[in-house]
PAZAPA-4460 file (N, C-alpha, C; in steps of 0.05 Angstrom, whole numbers, plus 32768, in hexadecimal, padded with zeros to 4 digits):
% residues 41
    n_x    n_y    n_z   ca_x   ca_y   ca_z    c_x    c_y    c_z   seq   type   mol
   8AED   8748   866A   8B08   8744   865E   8B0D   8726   8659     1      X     A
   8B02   8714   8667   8B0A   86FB   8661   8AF3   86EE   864C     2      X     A
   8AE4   86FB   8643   8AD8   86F8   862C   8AE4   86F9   8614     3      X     A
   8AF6   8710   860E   8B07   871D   85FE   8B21   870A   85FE     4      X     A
   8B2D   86FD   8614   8B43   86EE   8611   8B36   86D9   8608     5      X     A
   8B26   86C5   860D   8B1D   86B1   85FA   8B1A   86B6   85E9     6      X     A
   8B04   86C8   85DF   8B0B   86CC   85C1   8B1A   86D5   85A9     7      X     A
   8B2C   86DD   85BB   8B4E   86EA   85AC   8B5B   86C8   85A6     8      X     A
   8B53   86B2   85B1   8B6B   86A4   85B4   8B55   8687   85A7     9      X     A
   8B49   868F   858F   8B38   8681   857A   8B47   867E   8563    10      X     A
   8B43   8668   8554   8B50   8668   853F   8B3B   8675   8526    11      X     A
   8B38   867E   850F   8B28   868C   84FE   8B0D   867B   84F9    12      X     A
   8B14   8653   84F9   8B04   864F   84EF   8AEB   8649   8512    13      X     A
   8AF6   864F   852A   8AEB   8651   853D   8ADB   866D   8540    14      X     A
   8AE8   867A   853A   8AD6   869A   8538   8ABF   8699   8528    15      X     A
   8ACA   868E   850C   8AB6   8686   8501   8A94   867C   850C    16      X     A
   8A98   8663   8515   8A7E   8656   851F   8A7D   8668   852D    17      X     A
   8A8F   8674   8544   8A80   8684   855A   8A6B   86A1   8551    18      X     A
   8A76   86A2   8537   8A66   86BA   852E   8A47   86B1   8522    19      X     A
   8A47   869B   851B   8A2E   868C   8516   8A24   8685   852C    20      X     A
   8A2E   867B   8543   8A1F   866E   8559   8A14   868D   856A    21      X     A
   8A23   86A3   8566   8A16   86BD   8571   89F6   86C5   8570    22      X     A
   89F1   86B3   8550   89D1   86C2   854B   89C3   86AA   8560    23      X     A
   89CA   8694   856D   89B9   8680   857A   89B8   868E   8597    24      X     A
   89D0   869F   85AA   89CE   86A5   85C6   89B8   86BC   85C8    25      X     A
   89B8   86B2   85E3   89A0   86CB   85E7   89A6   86D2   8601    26      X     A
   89BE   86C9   8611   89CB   86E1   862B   89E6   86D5   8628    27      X     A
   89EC   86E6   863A   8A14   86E6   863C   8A1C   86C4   863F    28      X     A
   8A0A   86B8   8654   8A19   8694   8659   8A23   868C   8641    29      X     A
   8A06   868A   862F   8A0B   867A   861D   8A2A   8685   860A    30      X     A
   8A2F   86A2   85FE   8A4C   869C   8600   8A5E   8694   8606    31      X     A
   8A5B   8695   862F   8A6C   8684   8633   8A79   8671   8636    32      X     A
   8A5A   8658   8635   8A5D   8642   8630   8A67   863A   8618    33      X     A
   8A62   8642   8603   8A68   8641   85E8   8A8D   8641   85EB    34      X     A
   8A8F   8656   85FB   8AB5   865D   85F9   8AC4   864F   8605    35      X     A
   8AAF   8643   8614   8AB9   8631   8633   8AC0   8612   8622    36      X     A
   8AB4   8612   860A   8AB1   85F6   85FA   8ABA   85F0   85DE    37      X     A
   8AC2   860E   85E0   8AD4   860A   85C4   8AF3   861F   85C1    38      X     A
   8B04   861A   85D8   8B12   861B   85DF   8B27   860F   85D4    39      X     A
   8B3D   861E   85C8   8B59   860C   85B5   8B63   85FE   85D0    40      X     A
   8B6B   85DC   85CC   8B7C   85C7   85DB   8B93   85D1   85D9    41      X     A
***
């Protein structure tokens, strides 16, 4: 679930990259790091 709340709380052009940076992970961290780092201030 707290996968899902980070990524609910992206702006479009953040979803964006995140949907491109998807084809680079290859287990769950690296999402998270990814979410952990691109997080709206």
């Amino acid at each position: 679930m707290l996968v899902r709340s980070l990524i609910q709380t992206l702006c479009l052009d953040r979803l964006e990259e995140l949907g491109e940076a998807l084809l680079d992970f290859t287990k769950i961290e690296d999402l998270l790091d990814w979410l952990q780092t691109n997080q709206p201030k």
